[in-house]
N, C-alpha and C positions, 0 to 999 in steps of 0.2 A: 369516391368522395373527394370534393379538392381539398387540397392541404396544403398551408403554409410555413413557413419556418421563418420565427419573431427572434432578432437578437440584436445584439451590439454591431459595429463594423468590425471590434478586434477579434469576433469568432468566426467570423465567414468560412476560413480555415476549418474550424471542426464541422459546420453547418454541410460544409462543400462535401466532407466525408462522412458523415453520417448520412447526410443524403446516396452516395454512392452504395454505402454499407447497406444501405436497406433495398437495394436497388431501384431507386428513385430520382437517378441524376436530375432529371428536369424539373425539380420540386425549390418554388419559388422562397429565396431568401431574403426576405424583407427586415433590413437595418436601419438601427438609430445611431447617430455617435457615442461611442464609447464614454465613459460609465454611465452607467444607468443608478446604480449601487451608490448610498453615502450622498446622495447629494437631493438639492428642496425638490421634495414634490411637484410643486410648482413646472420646476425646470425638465422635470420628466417626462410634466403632461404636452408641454411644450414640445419636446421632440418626438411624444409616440402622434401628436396631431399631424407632423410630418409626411407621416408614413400612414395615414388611414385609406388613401385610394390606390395605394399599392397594395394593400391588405384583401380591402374588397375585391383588386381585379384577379388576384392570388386565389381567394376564396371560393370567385364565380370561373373557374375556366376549370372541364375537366383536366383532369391532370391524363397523363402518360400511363399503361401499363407496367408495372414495375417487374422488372426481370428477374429472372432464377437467382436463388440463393447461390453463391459459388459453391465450385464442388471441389473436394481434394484435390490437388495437384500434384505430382510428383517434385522431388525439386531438380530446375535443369543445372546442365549442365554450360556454364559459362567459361570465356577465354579470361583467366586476369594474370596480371603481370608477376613475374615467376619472383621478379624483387621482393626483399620482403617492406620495403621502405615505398617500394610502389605499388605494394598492394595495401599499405596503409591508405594513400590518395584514392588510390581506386575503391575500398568500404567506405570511404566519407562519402565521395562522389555518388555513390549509387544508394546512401542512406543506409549503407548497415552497421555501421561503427556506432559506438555512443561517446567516443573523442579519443579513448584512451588507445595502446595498441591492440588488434586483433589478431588473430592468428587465421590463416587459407583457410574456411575449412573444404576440405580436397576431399575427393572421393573415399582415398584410402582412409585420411583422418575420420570423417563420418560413419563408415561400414565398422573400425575399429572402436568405435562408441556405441554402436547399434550392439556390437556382438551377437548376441542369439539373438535378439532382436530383430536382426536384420531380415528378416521373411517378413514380419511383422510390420515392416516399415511405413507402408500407408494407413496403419491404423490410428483412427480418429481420437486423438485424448480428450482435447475441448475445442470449442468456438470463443475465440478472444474477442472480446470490447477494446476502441470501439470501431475496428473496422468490420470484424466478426470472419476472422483469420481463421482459417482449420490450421488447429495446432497438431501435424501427424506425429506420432514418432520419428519420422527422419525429418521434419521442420525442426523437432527441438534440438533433434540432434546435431545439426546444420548451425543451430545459434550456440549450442553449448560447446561444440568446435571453437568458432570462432570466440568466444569466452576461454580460453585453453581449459576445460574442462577434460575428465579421464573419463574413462569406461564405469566405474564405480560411484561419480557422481551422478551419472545420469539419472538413475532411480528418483534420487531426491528430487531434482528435476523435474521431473516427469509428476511425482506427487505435486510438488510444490502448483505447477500447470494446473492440475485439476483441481486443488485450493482455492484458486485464485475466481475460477472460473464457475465455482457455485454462487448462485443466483445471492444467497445473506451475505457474499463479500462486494457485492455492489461492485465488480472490476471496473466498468462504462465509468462511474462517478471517480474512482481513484484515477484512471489513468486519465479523464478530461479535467478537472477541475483545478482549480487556481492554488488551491491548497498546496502546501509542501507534501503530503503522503507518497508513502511508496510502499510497497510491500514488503514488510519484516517476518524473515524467515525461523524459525524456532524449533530446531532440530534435539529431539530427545530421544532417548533408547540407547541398544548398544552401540547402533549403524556409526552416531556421533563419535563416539569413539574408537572405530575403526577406523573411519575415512581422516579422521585429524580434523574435524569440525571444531574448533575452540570455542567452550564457554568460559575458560579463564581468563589470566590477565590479557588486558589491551582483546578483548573477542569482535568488538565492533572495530576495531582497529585495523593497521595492517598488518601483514606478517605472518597471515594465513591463509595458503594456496585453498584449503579446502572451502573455507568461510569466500572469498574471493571469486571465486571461477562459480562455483553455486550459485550464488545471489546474482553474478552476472552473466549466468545461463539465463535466470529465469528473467532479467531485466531485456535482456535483448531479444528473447520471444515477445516479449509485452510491445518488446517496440517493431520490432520486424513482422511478425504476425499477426500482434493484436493491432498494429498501426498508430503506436502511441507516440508521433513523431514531434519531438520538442518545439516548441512555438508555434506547430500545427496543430495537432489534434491535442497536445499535453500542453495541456493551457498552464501549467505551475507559473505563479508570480515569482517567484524564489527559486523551490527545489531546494534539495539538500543533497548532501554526498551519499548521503544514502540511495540516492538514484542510480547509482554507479553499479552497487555491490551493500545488499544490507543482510546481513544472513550471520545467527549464534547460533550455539549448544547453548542450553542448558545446565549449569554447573550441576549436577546431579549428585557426584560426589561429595559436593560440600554444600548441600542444603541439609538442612536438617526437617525437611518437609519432602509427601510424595510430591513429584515431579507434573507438571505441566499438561503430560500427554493420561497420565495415570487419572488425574483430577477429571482428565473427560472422557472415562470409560476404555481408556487402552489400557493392554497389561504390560507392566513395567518395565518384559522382553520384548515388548515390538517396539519398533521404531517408528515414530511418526517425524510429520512438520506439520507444523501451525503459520498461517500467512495469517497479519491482522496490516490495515491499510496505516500505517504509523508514519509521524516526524519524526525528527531527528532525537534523539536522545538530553531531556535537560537535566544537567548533571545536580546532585544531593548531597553538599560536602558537608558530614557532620563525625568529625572527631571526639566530639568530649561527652556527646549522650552517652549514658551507660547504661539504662533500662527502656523497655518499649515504649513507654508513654513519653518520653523525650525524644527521642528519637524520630517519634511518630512526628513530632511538630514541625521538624526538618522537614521531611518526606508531604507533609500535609501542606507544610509552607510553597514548596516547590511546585504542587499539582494545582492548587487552587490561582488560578488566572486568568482575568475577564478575557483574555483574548483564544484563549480554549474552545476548537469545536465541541470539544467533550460537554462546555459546561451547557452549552443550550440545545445541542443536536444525540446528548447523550453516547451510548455505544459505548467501546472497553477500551478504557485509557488501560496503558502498563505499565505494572511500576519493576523494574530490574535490580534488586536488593545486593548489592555486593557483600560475598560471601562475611563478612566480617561485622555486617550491618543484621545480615539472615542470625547470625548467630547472638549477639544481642538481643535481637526483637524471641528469638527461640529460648533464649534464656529467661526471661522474665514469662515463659510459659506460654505464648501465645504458636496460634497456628495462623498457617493463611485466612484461614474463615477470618480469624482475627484483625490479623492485620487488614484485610478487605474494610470490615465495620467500622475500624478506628479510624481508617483515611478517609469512608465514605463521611462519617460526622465528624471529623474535624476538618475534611478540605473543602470549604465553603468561601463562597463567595458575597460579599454584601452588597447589597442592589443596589445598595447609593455608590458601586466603587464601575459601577455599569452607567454607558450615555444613556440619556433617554430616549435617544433616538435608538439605540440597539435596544433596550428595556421594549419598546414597540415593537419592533422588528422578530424579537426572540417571543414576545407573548400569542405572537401570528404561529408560530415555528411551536411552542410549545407553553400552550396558554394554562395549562395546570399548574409549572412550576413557574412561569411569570408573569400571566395577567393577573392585573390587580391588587399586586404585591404591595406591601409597604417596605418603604426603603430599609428598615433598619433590619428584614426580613434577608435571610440569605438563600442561597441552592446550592448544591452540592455538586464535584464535580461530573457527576453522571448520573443517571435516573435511578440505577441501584447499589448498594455493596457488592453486587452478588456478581457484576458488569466488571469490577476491579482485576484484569489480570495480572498475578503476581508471579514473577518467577527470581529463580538465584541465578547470577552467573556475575563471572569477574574474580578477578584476582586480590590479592593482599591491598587493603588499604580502605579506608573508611568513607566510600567513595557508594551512591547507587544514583539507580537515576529512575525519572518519571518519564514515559514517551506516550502526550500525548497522541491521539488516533483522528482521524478523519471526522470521525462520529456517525457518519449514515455508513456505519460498515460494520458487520460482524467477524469477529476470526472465525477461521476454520481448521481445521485440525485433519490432515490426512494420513491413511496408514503408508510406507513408504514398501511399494512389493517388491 
């Protein structure tokens, strides 16, 4: 059947490689100038009339046989420069760096992370979006090397990979789209606490090897494997730092609710990770509340905002309670179920505080909660309470934070073996 591929001029770049990903190099890309998005009607129909007898001659010509799926690879072995200053130039150069320094990974470094693994090493974890990379064990090994990753993070890894890689976390949309998302790691159980995973102070911060090399194990599979290559196929308008290295614990210790992984059917001794497709952290500075219903207002005040994928594409914004704030809202008696309800009815948004043009836009997208609204009518930040993820972590100080998500994305929760 012919097929054609409709976009912008600024996507040809992901157009060129999802075409290849599906093995369909020859599969015609027909573009209009960039943006399409935000601007009259009018001006739209104007440049897709452009493009109508490229469409049709796209439509009418068989297309190409599309070749094999790729198959595993081993990974080779290459010459790079024994400097360690000239093998920074040389990962840029061949696209494996993500800017900051990398480390060889060298034979011996890779076999010494595989450990018993290492027989195991062509085994298949997942298929990454969106070039639809085989993620083996010695690929991730390979990228968690070059992350200075140990022996003992690799697990997390390895989970985190097939997180990412179920069909509800939408990977293709997280790693192409213009959004800031990236994947936020959420490490609970004992393992966190063995390995030095910090959910205390400064957790999203720096200063911690395990939180670090983790999150930028699994960021440079996404980019080396999955083929999520910045201003190519990772269309981010922005990005956040959290591109780098995004990866917690848990504060487990000082919540006074069960934990994260417990709430979705694991036992308290396993260790899991949860990836949800997340922005950056917007921080909830609220010093003087002293019971939950005050408190809430902070927290409600910071989540509710027109420019939130949550608020129209739905999915699980999270809210990150610093321990100090858990403890407040847990004192006036409330649980998570709680605090869910209370943010879902009061973080609301008022349709007069929305364009009209996005009022349109968003009642296409989700005509329940916006077509045919009356302005003085609100919605809420997400289609349910129940969508609300809530965890503890952070240190001393009356500090939590709300991180919206992508919205067409679900978290996933995997055990770490």
């Amino acid at each position: 059947m012919p097929v054609a591929v409709l976009g912008t001029d600024a996507f040809v770049s992901l157009g060129e490689a999802a075409a290849r990903a599906l093995g369909m190099p020859h599969l015609q890309l027909t573009t209009v100038p960039h943006p399409i998005g935000g601007i009259d009607p009018k001006v739209v129909r104007a440049k897709a009339e452009t493009i109508v007898d490229r469409v049709i001659a796209a439509l009418t010509r068989d297309p190409a046989t599309p070749t094999a799926a790729p198959a595993p690879e081993a990974a080779a072995v290459v010459a790079a420069p024994a400097d360690l200053d000239g093998f920074q130039d040389f990962a840029v150069a061949e696209g494996w760096s993500d800017g900051l320094p990398v480390l060889p990974p060298t034979e011996e470094r890779v076999a010494r992370l595989l450990g018993r693994l290492a027989q195991r090493r062509g085994e298949v974890v997942a298929t990454l979006a969106p070039r639809r990379g085989i993620a083996t064990l010695e690929a991730i090994a390979v990228n968690a090397a070059l992350a200075g990753a140990l022996p003992e993070h690799l697990p997390v890894i390895v989970a985190a990979i097939r997180a990412v890689a179920e069909p509800r976390f939408n990977l293709y949309a997280i790693q192409t789209t213009t959004h800031p998302c990236t994947p936020l790691l959420i490490v609970n159980g004992p393992l966190a606490g063995r390995l030095g995973i910090s959910g205390g102070a400064n957790a999203l911060g720096q200063g911690h090897r395990a939180n670090a090399v983790i999150g930028r194990g699994l960021r440079l599979c996404l980019q080396n494997v999955g083929g999520a290559r910045p201003g190519r196929e990772d269309r981010a308008t922005l990005g956040h730092a959290g591109k780098f290295s995004y990866c917690l614990a848990e504060n487990e210790a000082e919540s006074p609710w069960p934990p994260l992984h417990v709430e979705r059917g694991f036992r308290a001794d396993e260790s899991c990770v949860t990836v949800c497709g997340a922005e950056a952290p917007h921080n909830v500075n609220d010093h003087g509340s002293t019971t939950a219903e005050a408190l809430c207002l902070a927290l409600a005040g910071t989540a509710a905002t027109t420019g939130s994928n949550n608020v129209y594409l739905g999915g699980e914004p999270l809210v990150i309670l610093g321990p100090e704030h858990a403890a407040t809202l847990a004192a006036s008696g409330w649980s998570k179920a709680d605090v869910r309800r209370a943010l879902w009815e009061r973080a609301r948004v008022r349709l007069e505080r929305v364009s009209r043009e996005n009022r349109e836009r968003f009642a296409v997208i989700d005509p329940a909660r916006f077509k045919d609204r009356p302005l003085t009518d609100e919605v809420a930040l997400c289609t349910a309470a129940a969508d609300i993820m809530v965890i503890v972590a952070g240190g001393p100080g009356k500090h939590s934070a709300v991180v919206p998500t992508f919205g067409a994305t679900r978290s996933v929760t995997m055990l770490i073996e």
